[in-house]
KEBA-417311 format. One record per atom (N, C-alpha, C): x, y, z; residue in one letter. Coordinates in steps of 0.001 Angstrom, whole numbers, padded with zeros to 6 digits, always signed. Layout:
# KEBA-417311
XYZA/...
***
This chain:
# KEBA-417311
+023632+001015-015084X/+022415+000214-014847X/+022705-001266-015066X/+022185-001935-014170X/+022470-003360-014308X/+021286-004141-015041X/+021903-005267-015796X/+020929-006388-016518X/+019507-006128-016393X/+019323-006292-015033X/+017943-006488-014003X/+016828-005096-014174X/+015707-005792-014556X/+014947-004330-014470X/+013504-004595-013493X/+012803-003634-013243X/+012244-003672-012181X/+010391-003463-012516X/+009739-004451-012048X/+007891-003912-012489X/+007681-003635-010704X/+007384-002123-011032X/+006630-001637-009612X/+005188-001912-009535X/+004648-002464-008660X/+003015-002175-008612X/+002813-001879-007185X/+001313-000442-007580X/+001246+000078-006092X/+000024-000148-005463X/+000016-000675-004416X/-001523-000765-003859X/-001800-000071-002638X/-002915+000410-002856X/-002855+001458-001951X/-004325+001347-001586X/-004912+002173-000754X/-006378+002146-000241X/-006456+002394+001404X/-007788+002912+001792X/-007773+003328+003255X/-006621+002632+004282X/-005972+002995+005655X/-005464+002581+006622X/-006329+001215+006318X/-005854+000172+007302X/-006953-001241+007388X/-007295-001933+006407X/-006892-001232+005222X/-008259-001772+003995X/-007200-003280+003353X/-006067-004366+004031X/-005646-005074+003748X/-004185-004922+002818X/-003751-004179+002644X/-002750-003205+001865X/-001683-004318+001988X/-001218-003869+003412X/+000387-004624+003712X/-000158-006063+003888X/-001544-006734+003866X/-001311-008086+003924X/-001265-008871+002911X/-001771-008051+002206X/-002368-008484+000401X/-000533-008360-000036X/+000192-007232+000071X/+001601-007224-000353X/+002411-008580-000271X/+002481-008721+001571X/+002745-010219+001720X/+002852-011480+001287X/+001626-010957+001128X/+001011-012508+000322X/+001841-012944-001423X/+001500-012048-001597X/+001610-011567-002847X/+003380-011854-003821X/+003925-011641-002278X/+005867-011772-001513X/+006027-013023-001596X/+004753-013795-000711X/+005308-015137-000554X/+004806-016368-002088X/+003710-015241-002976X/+003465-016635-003718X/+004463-015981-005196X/+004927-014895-005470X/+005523-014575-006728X/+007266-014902-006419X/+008092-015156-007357X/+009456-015077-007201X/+009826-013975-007362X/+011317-013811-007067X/+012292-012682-007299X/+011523-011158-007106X/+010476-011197-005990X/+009549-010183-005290X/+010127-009521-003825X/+010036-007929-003800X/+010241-006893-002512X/+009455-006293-002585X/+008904-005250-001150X/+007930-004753-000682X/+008662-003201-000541X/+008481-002267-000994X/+008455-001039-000508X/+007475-000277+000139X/+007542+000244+001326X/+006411+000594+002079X/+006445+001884+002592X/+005500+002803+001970X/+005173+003675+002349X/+005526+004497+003689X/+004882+003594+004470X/+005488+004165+005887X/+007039+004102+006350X/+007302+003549+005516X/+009445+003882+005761X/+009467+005447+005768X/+008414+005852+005125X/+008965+007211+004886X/+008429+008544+005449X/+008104+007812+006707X/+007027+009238+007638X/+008248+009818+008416X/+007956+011296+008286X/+008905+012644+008778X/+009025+011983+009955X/+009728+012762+010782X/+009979+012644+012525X/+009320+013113+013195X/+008638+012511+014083X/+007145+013033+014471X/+007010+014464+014795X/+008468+014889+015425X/+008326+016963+015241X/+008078+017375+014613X/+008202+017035+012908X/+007903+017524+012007X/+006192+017064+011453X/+005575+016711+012323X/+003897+016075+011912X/+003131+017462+012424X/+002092+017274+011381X/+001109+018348+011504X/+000446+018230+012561X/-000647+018785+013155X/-001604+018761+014238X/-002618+019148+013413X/-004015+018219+014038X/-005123+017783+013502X/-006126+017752+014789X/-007178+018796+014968X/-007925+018416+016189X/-007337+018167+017501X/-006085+018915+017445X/-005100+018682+018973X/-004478+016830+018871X/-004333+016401+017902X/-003377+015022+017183X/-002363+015407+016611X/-002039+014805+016845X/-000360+014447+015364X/-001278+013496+014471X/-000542+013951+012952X/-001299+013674+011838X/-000693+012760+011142X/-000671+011772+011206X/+000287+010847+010335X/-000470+010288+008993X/-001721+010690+008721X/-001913+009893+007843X/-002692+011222+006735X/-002021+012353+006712X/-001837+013069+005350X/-000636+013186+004584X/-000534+013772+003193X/+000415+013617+002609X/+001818+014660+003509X/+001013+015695+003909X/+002536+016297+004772X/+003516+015564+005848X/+002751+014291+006283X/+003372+013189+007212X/+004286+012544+006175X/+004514+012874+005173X/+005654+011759+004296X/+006314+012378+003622X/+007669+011953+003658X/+008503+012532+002875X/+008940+011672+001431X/+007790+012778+000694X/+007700+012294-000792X/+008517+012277-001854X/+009942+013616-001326X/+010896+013397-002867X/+011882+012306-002141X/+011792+011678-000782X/+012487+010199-000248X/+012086+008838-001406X/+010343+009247-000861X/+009775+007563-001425X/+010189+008517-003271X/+010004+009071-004013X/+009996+009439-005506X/+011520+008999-005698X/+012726+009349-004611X/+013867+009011-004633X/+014079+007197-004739X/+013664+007111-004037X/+013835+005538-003954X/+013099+004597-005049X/+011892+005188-005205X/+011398+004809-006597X/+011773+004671-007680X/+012680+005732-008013X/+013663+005967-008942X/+015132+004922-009049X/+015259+004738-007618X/+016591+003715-007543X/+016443+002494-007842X/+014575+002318-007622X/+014182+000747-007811X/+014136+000645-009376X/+013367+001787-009775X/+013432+001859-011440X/+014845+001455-012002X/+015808+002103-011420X/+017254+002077-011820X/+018401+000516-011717X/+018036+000483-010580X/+018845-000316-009955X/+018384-002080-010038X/+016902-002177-009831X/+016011-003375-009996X/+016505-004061-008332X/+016715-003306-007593X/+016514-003584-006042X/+016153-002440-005129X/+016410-003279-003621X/+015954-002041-002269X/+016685-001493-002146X/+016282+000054-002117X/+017596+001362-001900X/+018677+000894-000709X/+019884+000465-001190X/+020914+000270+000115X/+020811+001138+001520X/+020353+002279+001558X/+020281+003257+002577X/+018953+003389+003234X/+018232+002528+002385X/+016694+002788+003920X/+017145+001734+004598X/+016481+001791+005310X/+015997+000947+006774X/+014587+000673+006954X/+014272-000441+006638X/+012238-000810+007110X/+012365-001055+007956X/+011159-000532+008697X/+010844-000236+009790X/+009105-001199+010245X/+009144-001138+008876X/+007005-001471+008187X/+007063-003036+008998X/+008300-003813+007921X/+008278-005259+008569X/+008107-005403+010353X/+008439-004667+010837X/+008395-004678+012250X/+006930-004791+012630X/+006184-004302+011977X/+004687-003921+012197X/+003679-004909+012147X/+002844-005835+013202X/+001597-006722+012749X/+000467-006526+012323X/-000061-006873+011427X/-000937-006563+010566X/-001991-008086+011085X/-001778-008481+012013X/-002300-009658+012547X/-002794-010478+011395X/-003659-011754+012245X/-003495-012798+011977X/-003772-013127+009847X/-003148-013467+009281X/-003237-014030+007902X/-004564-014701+007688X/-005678-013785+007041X/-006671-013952+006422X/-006955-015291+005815X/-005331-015502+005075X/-005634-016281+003836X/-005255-017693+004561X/-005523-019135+003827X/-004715-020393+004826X/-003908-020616+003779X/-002830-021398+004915X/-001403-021782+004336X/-001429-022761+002773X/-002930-023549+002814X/-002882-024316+001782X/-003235-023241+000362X/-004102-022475+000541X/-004487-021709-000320X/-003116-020761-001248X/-001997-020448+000321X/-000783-019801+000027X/+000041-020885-001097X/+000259-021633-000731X/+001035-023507-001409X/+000030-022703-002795X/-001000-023253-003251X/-001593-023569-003967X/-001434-022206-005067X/-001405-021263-004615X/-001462-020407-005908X/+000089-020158-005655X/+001473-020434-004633X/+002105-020668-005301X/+002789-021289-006314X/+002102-022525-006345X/+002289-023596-007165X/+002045-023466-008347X/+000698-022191-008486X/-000397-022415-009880X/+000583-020938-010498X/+001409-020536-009833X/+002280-019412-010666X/+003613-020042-010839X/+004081-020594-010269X/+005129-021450-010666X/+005059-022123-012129X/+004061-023020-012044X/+003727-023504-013137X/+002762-023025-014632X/+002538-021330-013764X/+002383-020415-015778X/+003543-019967-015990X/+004016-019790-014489X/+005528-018641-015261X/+006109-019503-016355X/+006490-020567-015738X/+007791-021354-016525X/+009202-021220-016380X/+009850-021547-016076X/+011773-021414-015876X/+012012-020152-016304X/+011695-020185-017767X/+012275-019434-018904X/+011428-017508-018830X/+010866-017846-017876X/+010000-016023-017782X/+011224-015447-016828X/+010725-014406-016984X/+011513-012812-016534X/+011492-013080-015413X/+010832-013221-014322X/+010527-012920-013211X/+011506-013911-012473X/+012162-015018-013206X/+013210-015937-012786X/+014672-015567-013615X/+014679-014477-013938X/+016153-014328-014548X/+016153-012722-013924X/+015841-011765-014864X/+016277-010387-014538X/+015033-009523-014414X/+014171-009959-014334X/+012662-009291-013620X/+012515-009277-012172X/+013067-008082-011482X/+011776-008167-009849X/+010667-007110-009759X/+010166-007408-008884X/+008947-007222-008945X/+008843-006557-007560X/+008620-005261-007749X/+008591-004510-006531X/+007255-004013-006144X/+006389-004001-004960X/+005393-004272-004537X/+005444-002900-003560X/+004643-002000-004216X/+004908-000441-003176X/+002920-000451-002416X/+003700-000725-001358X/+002554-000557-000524X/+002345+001068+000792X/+000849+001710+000045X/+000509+002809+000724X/-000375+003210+000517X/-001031+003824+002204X/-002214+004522+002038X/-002596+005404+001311X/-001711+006039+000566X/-001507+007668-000008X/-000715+007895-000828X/-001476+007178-002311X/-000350+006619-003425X/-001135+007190-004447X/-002049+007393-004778X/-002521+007641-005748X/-003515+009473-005704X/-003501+009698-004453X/-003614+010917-004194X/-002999+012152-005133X/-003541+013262-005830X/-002848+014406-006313X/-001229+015163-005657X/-001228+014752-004811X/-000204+014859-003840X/+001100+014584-004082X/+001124+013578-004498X/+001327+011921-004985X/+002312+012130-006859X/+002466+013367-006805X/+002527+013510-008187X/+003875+012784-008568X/+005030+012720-007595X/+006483+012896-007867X/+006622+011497-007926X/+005467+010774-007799X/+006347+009413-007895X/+005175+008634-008876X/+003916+009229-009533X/+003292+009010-010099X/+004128+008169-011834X/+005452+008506-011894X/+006131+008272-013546X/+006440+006720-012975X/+006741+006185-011500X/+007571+005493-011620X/+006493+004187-011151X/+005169+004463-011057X/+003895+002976-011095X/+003961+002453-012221X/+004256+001301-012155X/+003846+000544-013610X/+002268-000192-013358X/+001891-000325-012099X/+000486-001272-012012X/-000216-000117-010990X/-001530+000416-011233X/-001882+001205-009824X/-003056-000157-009204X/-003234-000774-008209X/-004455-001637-007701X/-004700-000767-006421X/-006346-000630-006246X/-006789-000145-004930X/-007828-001387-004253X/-007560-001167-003007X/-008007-001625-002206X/-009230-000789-001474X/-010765-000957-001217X/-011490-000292-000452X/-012236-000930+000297X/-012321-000181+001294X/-013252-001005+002428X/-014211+000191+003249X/-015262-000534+004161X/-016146+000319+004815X/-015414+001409+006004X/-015958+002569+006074X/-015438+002702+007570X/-015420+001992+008869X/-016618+001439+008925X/-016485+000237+010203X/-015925-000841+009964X/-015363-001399+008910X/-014284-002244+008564X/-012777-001740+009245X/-012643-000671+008672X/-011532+000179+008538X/-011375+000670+010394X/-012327+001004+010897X/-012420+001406+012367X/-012027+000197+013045X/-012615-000758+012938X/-012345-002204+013633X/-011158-002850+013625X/-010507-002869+012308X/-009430-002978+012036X/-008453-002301+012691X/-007944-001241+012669X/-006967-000405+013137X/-007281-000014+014538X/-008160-000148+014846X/-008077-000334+016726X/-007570-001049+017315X/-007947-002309+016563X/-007559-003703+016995X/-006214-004039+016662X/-005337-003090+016188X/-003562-003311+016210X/-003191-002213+017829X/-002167-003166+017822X/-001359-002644+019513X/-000832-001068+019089X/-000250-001061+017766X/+000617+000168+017548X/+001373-000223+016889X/+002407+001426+016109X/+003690+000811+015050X/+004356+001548+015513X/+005642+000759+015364X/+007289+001007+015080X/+007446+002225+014449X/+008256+003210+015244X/+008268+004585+014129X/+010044+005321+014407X/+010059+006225+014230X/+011781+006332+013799X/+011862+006674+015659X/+010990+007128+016310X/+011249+007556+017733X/+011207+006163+018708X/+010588+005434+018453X/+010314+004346+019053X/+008566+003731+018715X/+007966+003884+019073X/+006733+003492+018928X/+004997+004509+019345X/+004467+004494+018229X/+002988+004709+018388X/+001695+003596+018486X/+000585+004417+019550X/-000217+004080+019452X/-001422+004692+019576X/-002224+004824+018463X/-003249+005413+018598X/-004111+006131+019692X/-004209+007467+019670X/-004887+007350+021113X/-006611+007192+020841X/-007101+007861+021867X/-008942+007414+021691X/-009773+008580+020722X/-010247+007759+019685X/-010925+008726+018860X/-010270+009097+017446X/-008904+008670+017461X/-008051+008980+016430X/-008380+008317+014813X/-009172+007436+014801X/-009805+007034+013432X/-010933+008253+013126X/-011335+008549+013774X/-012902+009109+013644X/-012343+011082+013073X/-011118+011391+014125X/-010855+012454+013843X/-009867+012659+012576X/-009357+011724+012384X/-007929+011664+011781X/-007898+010685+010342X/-008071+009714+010389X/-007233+008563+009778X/-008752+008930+009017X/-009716+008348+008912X/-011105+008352+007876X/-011096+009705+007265X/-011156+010749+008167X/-011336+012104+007817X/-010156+012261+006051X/-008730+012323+006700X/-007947+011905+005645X/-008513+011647+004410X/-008615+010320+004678X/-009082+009073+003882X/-009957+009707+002996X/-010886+010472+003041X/-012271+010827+002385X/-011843+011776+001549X/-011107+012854+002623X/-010232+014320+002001X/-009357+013589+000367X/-008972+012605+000644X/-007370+012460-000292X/-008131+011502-001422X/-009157+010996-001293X/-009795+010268-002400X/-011104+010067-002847X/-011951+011053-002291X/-013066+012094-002887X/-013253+012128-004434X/-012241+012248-004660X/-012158+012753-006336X/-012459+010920-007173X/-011992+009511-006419X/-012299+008781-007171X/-013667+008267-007323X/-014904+008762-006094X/-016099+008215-006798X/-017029+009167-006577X/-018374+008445-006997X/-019216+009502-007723X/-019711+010270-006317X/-019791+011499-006374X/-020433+012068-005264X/-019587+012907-004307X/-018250+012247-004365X/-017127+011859-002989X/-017424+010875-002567X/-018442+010053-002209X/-018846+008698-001296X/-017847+007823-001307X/-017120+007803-000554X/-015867+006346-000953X/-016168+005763-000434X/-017764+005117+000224X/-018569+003569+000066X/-019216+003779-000545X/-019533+004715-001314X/-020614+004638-003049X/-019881+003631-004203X/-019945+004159-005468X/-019669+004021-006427X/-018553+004442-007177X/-017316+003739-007534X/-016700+004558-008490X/-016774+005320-009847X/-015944+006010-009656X/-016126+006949-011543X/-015465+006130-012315X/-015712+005381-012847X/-014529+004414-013644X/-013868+005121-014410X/-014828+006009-015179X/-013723+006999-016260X/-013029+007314-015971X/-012699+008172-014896X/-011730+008703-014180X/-010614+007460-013834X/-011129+006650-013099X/-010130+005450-012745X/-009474+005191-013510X/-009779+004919-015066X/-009113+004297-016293X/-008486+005227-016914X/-008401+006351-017010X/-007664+007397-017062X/-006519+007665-016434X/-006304+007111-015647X/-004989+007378-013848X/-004153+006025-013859X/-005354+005201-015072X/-004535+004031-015116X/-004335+003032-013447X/-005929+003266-013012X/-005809+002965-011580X/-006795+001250-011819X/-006834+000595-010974X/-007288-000924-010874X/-008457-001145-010146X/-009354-001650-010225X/-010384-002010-008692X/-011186-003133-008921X/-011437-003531-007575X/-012670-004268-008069X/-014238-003929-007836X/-014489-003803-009179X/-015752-002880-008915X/-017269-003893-008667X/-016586-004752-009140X/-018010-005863-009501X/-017832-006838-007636X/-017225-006288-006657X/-017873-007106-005175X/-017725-005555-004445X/-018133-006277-003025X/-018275-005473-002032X/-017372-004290-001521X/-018219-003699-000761X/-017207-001964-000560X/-015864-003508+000241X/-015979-004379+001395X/-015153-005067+001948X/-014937-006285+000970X/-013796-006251+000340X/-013592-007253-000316X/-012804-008703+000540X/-012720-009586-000460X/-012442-011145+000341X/-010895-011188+000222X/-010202-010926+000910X/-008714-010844+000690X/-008132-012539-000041X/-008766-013545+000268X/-008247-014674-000191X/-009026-014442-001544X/-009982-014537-002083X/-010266-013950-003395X/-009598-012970-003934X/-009109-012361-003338X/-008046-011304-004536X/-006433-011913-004491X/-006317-013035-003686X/-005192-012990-003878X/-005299-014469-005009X/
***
């Protein structure tokens, strides 16, 4: 094991709900910061379930979990990106940047100047940033030892619908997907509700959270704004 040790934090929350942009961001204002992403690690689409006559990419059987628990482990170990993946995620637009460039400057500046020279995060601290829809799910167990931060992200379904229509498609190990018609409504929300039911009251995941539960899992939120939160406010 080398010098260098590693703080994972995972953010996770519906398809759309700002995940990989909030990561970004997050890339460009902290030092000695990488992104691990979830979707590096979806099976080969032969191997995807069928859902309503779909391919299912967005349950836990679409991912190969002792990969990402593997690599988790190397980041724990190693305090870098597993030499042997390949991202694929970076390829992917998450369109246009919410946040403005001055706002980006500005809280890089305002972390620059708490860290100080002399903090971790400028000698042998990185800071690995695991971004996924399907992180905190029961599912989810094998890589549950290796979160040091859990933060969720939630948003409305018609947030979440609007959003992910409005991308062209992603980069995948075959070449490329794109949603066909109806595939949020049958697929991606349906998911969504199935895999995180258990965090608020009712099931409603535009209700209310259980906090008890949350603080228990050692999970993050913001409970005090909107089901659509302000991405430049959280960052």
């Amino acid at each position: 094991m080398t010098g260098e040790r590693a703080l994972i934090v995972a953010i996770s929350g519906c398809s759309s709900s700002g995940k990989t942009t909030l990561a970004r961001l997050l890339r460009d204002i902290f030092p000695n910061t990488f992104i691990l992403h979830e979707d590096d690690f979806y099976r080969p689409e032969a191997e995807l379930p069928m859902r309503d006559g779909l391919l299912d990419w967005d349950c836990p059987e679409a991912i190969d979990i002792p990969g990402m628990a593997d690599s988790l482990a190397y980041i724990r170990q190693h305090a870098s990106f597993p030499p042997t993946l390949e991202s694929k995620e970076d390829q992917n637009s998450v369109g246009k940047c919410p946040v403005t460039e001055s706002t980006i400057a500005a809280q890089k500046a305002k972390v620059e100047a708490s860290l100080g020279p002399k903090h971790p995060l400028h000698k042998n601290l990185r800071l690995c940033l695991l971004d996924g829809f399907l992180l905190f799910s029961p599912s989810m167990a094998a890589i549950q030892p290796n979160l040091d931060i859990k933060l969720f992200l939630r948003t409305t379904y018609a947030k979440a619908k609007a959003r992910r229509e409005a991308r062209d498609g992603y980069v995948t190990l075959e070449g490329f997907w794109a949603d066909p018609p109806g595939y949020v409504d049958k697929i991606v929300w349906p998911n969504y509700v199935e895999q995180h039911a258990w965090m608020f009251v009712g099931g409603d995941v535009e209700g209310v959270f259980k906090m008890d539960v949350l603080e228990k899992e050692g999970i993050k939120v913001q409970d005090k704004v909107g089901v659509d939160g302000d991405i430049e406010k959280d960052v």
